[in-house]
N, C-alpha and C positions, 0 to 999 in steps of 0.2 A: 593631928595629921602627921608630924613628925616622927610620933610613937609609932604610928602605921606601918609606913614606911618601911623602920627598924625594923619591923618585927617580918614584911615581908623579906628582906633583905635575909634576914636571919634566915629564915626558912628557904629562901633560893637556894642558899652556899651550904646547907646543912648535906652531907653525904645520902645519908637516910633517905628514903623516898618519904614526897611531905603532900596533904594536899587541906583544903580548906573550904570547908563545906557551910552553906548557911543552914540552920537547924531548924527552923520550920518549912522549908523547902528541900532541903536535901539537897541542893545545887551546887554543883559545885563553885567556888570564885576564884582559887589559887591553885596548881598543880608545881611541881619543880622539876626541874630537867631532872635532877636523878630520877625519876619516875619513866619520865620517857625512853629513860636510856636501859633500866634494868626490864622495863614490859612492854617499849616495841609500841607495834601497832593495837595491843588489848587495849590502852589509853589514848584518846586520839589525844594529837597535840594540843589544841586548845581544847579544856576541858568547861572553861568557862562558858555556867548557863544548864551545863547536862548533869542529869542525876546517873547513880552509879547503873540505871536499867538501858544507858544509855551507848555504856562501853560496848566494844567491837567483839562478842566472845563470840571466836569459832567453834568454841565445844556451848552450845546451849545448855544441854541440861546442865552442866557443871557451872554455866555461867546463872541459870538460876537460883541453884544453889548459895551461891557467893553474893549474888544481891541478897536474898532473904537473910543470909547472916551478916555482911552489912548493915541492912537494916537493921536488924534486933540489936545487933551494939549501937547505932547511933540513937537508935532509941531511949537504949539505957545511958546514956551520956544524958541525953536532954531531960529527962523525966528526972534521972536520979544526981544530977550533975555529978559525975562521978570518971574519973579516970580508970578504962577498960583496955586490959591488954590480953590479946591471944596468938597464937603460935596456929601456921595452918597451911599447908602446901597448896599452892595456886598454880595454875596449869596455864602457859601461856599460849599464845596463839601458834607457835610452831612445834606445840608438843612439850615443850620441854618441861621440867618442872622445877616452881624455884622454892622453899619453905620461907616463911615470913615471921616473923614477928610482930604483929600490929601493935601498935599504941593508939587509943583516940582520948581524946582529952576536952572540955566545954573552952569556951570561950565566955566568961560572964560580963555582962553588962555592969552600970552603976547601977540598976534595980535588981542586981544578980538573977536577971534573965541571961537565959543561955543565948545568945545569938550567933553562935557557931561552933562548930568541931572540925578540930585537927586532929590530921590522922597522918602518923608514919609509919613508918616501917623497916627492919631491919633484917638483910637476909642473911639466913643464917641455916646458909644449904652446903657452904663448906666447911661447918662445924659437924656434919651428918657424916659418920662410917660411911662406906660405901654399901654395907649392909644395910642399913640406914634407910638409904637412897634409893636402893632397891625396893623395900617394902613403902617408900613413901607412892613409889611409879606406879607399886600394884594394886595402887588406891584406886586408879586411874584405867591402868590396860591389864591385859590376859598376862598369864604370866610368860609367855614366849614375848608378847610386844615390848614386856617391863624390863625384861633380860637385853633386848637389841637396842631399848633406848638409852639404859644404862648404861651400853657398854659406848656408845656412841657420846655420852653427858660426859663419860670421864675418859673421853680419846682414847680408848682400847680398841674400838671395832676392827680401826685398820689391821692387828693384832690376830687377829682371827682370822682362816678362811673359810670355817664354818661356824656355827653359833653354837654353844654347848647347851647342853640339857639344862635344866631346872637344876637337877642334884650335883652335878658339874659344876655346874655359874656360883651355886651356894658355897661349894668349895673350894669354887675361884677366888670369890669373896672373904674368905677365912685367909688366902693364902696374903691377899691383898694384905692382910694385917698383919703378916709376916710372923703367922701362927704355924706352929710344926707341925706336921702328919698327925702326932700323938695327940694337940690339944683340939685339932680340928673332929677328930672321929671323936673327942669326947664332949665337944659341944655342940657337938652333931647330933650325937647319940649314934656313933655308926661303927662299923668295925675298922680298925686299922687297915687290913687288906681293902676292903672297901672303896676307904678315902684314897689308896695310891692306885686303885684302879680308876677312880675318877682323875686324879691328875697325871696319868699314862694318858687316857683320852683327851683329856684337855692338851698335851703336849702334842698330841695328831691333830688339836683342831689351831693349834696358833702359827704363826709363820716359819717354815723354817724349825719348826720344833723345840724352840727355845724358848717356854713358859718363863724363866728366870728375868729373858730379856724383857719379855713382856711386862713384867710385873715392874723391872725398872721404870720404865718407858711412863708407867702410868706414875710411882713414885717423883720423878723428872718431870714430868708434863704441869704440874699445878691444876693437878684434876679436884673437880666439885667434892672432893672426901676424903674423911680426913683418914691419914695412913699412918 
């Protein structure tokens, strides 16, 4: 009982999001505040009792998704007792989007029956370029919705009074990384003239015409990517 204890204890205070599932039910019986705190209402607060077909997903199809693949790792945990990690962007209930790293792991018994799996998670959505970022969104929305959320995830919007094109945002995006006119049109594949007519345009679509400051703004802000 002692050992228990520990080990939930352990897992409360862990940063990681943790959660603790019994493995021939799928139920959940532990969840930890990082969890509530990095996904909001997708997790309700007591989780204990509900399997993962149980969460709050405002996007359905995406939220069936993410059971079925749930599933098939907890499956392969329990069948193969084997420690399964993947990497996978999950889409929260207010759109946003955060990249994870899962871990799940068995719990074996004294007759090394599996009687549960733990599962963490680590985000790792500020280690993502903001090119990154963008292609993770476009997994998700059109690419005009992937470009507004983006710029909105890494506090740029305000930045803007209009929203730039596709080929625009791309060379937004290069600028972000504080790539020069010359490196940008060659990993573009585009011509120098080209890329300074996209950031002539882009300097009529940000505030006050000052792309430089803006680029600050998002370097200073401790935006989702990395710069």
């Amino acid at each position: 009982m002692h050992s228990h204890r520990e080990f939930i204890n352990l897992m409360e205070n862990l940063p990681q999001t943790v959660t603790f599932k019994t493995a021939d039910t799928g139920r959940y019986i532990f969840s930890n505040t990082a969890l509530q705190e990095k996904f909001g209402d997708l997790f309700p607060r007591d989780l204990a009792g509900l399997t993962v077909r149980d969460l709050n997903f405002a996007y359905p199809a995406w939220g069936g998704d993410y059971c079925r693949q749930t599933e098939a790792f907890d499956f392969r945990v329990r069948e193969d007792k084997v420690t399964v990690t993947d990497k996978r962007a999950m889409r929260l209930n207010n759109g946003a989007i955060v990249y994870e790293e899962m871990t799940k792991f068995p719990v074996l018994g004294i007759g090394n029956d599996v009687l549960g799996i733990v599962t963490y998670g680590q985000d790792l959505t500020q280690t993502l370029s903001c090119a990154e970022l963008y292609r993770q969104y476009q997994c998700f929305y059109n690419k005009q919705e992937a470009i507004r959320r983006v710029l909105t995830h890494i506090d740029a919007d305000a930045s803007f009074t209009s929203q730039p094109t596709e080929a625009q945002f791309e060379v937004f995006l290069e600028r972000v990384q504080g790539r020069t006119s010359k490196e940008i049109a060659q990993r573009l594949e585009l011509s120098h003239r080209t890329v300074e007519s996209h950031l002539a345009a882009l300097r009529d679509k940000v505030a006050g015409g000052d792309l430089r400051r803006a680029l600050s703004l998002i370097k200073q802000g401790g935006a989702s990517c990395e710069i």
